[in-house]
C-alpha positions in Angstrom: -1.8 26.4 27.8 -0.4 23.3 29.1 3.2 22.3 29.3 5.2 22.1 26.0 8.0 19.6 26.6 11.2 20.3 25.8 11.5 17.4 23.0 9.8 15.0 20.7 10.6 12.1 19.3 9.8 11.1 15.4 10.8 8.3 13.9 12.8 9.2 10.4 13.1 7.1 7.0 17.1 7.2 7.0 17.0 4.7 3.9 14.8 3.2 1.0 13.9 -0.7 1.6 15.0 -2.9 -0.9 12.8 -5.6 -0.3 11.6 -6.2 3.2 12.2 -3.5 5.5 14.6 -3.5 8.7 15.0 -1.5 11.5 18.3 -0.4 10.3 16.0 1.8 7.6 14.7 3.5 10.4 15.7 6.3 13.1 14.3 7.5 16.2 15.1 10.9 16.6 14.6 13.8 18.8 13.8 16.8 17.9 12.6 20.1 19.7 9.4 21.0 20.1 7.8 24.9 20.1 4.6 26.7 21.0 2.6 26.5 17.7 2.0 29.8 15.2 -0.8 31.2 14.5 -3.2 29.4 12.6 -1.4 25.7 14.6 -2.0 23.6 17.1 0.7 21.4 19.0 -1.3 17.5 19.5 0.4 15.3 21.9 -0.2 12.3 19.7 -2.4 9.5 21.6 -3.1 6.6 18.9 -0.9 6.3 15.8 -1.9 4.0 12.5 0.5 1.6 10.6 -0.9 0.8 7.5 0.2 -1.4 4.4 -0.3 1.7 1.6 2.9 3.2 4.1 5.5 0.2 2.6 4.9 1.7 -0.9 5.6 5.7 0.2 9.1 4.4 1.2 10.1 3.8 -2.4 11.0 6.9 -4.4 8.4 6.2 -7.0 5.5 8.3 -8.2 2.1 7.7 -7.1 -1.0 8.5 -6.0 0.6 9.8 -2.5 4.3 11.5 -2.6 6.6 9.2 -0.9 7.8 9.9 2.6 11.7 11.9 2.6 14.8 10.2 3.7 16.1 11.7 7.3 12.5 13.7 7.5 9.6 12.5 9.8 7.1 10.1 8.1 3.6 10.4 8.5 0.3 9.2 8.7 -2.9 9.0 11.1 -2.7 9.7 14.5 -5.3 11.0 17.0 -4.5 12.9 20.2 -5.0 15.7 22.6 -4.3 19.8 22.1 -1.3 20.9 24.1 -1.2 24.4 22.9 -3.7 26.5 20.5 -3.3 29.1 18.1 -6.2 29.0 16.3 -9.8 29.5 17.5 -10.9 26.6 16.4 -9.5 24.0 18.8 -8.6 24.5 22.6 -6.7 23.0 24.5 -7.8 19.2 25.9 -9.6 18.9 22.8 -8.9 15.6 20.9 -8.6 15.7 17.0 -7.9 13.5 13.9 -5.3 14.5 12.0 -2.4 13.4 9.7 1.2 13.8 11.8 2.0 10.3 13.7 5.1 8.6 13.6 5.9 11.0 16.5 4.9 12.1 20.0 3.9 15.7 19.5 2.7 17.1 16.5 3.1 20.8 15.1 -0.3 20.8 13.1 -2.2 22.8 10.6 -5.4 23.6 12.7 -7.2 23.6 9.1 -6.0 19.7 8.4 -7.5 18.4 11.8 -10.5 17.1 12.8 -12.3 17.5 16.4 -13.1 13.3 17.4 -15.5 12.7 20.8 -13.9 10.3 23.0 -17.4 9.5 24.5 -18.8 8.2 21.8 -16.1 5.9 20.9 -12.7 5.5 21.9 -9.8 7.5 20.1 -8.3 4.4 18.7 -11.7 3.8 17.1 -11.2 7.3 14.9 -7.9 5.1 13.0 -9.8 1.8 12.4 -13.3 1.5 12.2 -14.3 4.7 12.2 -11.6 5.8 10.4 -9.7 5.3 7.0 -9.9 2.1 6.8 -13.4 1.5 7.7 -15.0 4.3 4.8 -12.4 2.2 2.8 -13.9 -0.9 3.5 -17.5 0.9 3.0 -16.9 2.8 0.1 -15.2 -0.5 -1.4 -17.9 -2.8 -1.0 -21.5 -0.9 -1.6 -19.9 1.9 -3.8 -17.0 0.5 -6.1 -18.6 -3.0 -5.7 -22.0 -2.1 -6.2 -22.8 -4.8 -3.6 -27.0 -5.9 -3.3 -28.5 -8.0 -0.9 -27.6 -11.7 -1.5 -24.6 -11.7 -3.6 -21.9 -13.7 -2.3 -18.9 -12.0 -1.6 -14.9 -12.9 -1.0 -12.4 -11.2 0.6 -8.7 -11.4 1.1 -6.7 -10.7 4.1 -9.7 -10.8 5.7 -9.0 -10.9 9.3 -6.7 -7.2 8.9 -8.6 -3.6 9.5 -10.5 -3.5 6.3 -11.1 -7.0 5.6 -12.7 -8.1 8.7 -15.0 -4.9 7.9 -15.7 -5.7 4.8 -16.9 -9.0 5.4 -19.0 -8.3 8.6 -20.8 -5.1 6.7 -21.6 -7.5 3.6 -23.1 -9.7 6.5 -25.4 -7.2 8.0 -27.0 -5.7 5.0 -27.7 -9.3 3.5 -25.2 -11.2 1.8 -25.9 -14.9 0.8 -22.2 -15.7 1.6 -19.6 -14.4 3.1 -16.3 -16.0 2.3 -12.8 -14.9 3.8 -9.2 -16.0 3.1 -6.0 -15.3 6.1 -2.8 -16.9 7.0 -3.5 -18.9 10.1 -5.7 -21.4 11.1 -6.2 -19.0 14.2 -7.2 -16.4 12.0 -9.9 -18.8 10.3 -11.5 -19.8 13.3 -12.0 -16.0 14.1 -13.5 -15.4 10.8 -15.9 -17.8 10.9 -16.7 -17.8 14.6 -16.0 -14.5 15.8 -16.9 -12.0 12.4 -19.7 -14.2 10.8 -17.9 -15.6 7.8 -20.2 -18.2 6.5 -16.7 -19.8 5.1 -12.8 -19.0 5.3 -9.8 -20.8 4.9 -6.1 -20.7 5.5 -4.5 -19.5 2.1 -1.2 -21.6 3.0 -2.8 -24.9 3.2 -3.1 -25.5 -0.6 -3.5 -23.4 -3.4 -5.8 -20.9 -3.1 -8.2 -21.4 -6.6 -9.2 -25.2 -5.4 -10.2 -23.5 -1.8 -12.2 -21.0 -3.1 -13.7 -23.4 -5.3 -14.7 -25.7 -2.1 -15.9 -23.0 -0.2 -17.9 -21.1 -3.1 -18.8 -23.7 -5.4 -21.7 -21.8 -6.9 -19.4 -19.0 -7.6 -18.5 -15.2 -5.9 -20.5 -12.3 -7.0 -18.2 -9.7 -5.4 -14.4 -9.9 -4.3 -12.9 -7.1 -2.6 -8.8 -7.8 -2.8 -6.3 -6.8 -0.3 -4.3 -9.2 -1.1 -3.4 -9.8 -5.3 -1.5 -12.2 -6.5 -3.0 -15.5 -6.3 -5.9 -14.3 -5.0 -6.9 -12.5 -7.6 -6.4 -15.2 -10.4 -8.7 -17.3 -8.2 -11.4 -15.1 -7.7 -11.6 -14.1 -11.6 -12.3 -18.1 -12.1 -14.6 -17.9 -9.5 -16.6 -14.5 -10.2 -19.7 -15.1 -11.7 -21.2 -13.2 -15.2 -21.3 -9.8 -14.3 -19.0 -10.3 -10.9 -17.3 -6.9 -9.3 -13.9 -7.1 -7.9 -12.7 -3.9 -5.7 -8.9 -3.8 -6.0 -7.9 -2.1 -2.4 -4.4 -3.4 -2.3 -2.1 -5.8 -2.8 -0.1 -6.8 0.1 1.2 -9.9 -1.1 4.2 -7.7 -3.5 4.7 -5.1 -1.8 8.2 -6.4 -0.5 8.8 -8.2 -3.8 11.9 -6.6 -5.5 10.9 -8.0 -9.2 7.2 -7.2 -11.1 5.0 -10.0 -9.7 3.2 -11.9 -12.3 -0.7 -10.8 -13.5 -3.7 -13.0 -13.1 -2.7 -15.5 -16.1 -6.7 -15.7 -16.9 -7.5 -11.9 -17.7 -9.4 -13.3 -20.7 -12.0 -14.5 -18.7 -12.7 -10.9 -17.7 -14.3 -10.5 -20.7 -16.7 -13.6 -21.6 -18.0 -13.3 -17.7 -18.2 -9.0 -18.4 -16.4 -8.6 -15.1 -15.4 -5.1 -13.8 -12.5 -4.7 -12.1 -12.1 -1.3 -10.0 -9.7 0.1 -7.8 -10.4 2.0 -4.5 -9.1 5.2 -3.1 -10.4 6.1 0.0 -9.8 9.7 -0.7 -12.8 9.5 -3.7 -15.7 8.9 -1.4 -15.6 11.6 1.4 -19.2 12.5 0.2 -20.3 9.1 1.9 -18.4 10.0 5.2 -21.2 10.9 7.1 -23.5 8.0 6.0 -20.8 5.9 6.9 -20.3 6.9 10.3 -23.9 6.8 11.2 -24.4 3.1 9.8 -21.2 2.2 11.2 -21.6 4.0 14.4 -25.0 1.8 14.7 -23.8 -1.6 14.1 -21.2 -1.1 16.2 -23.9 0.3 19.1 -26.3 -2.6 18.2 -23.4 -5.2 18.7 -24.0 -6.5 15.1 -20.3 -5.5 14.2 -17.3 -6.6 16.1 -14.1 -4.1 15.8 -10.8 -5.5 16.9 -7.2 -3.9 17.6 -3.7 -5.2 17.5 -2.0 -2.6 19.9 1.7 -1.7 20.5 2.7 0.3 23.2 5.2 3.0 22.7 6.7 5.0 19.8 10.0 2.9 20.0 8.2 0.2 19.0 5.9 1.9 16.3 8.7 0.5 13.7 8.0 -3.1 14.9 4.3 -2.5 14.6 4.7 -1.7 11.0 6.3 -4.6 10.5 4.0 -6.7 12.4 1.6 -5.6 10.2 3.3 -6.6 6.8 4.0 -10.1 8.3 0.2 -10.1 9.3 0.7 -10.3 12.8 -2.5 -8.4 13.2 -6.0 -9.0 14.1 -8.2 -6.2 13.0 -6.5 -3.0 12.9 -2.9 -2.6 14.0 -2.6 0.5 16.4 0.5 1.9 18.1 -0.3 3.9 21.8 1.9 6.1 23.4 2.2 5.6 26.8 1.5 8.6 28.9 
């Protein structure tokens, strides 16, 4: 058994956002740390996610995941290494998945963790592409999207964790266009230079319908949205007859305080046959393994480019988060704990 320190520090939800949120809705605590039960395992927590679906738990609203609990630790991926076993299934030095970040060591239901190799990719890899957001961006695109070899696809946010995925898988297995939308030039150039994207532009330079016209002007056969908004009114102009949107978020009102306005041209859903879907990652575990050898492959063959956005420290895991809602990011935003 190695060493079990003394104390831990989480970070705590000591307030519900009203709009944007501050560091003054958060608290870095510490709190003291025990051998595990039976049946546990105590991880000291390597790689922690921030991810945009996070922003919504912190509202006391009902959804699809409960919402995190004021002055209790909030949660969310992580990766890291056993400190202490009780349970036969993990020793100690192995390195799991599991759900417990947001803090340094975590006191963890051996059933809800998941052994990861570190040599055949890197832990990190396990929160991003590998990860939640990479069977999201899988799962959106082939499965809810029903994507075929040369349709032309959009994506927004396209330079964050699943967007760059998206638009790099549609690339490998044959689109006839990939076209991505982000909020820097900087971020453009990547796209197109860096991740494939036959097209992108910088949604802030003009309004986003006439872009998307200029860079698809024979239409979009698939959109996958992380963005809404806007975004979304464009691409139903845009979407051919029969056209497939996967709606994965919608990080462009998640900070609003009032409803954000709907697509003013839903009627146009209809004449074109459209189908609009949403995407849970949490559906499409039976493609998990498919995923992670095609993925697993691209990335081996070079044919898919993965970045990170990495913050050292838990004291900074707060700014991370909101790094990420600004869209500070490149690829997937990480926070690592120094040892």
């Amino acid at each position: 058994m190695s060493q079990i320190p003394a104390v831990s520090r989480e970070w705590h939800l000591v307030r519900r956002p009203q709009g944007w949120p501050v560091a003054e809705d958060f608290a870095l605590r510490e709190v003291p740390v025990a051998a595990p039960a039976p049946g546990r395992i105590l991880v000291r927590n390597l790689h922690m996610s921030v991810d945009p679906y996070m922003r919504g738990r912190m509202n006391d609203v009902k959804s699809y995941i409960p919402p995190f609990q004021l002055d209790q630790p909030m949660d969310g991926g992580a990766v890291g290494e056993v400190v202490a076993s009780a349970d036969e299934r993990f020793a100690v030095g192995d390195h799991v998945l599991h759900g417990l970040g947001w803090r340094e060591y975590a006191d963890v239901d051996a059933k809800h963790a998941t052994a990861v190799d570190a040599s055949l990719a890197p832990l990190s890899a396990y929160l991003g592409v590998l990860g939640m957001p990479g069977l999201t961006a899988y799962a959106g695109l082939f499965e809810v999207a029903s994507f075929k070899e040369g349709d032309s696809v959009f994506v927004s946010g396209a330079a964050g964790a699943v967007g760059s995925l998206v638009g790099q898988f549609a690339k490998i297995k044959g689109a006839s266009r990939v076209i991505g939308s982000a909020g820097s030039d900087e971020k453009v150039t990547l796209l197109t230079q860096k991740y494939g994207f036959g097209a992108a532009f910088n949604y802030k330079n003009g309004p986003v319908a006439g872009q998307l016209r200029e860079a698809a002007p024979e239409g979009i056969d698939v959109y996958f949205d992380n963005v809404g908004g806007d975004h979304l009114e464009a691409a139903i102009s845009s979407l051919n007859v029969h056209g497939r949107a996967t709606l994965c978020g919608a990080i462009a009102q998640y900070n609003d305080t009032e409803p954000a306005p709907g697509p003013r041209n839903l009627a146009l859903v209809i004449g074109k046959r459209l189908r609009l879907q949403g995407v849970l990652v949490g559906d499409h575990a039976g493609m998990q393994q498919q995923f992670v050898q095609d993925v697993a492959g691209w990335l081996r063959s070079g044919q898919l480019v993965a970045d990170e956005t990495v913050f050292e420290g838990v004291e900074n895991a707060t700014g991370a988060f909101l790094g990420m809602l600004r869209g500070e990011n490149t690829g997937k935003m990480i926070v690592s704990f120094t040892r």
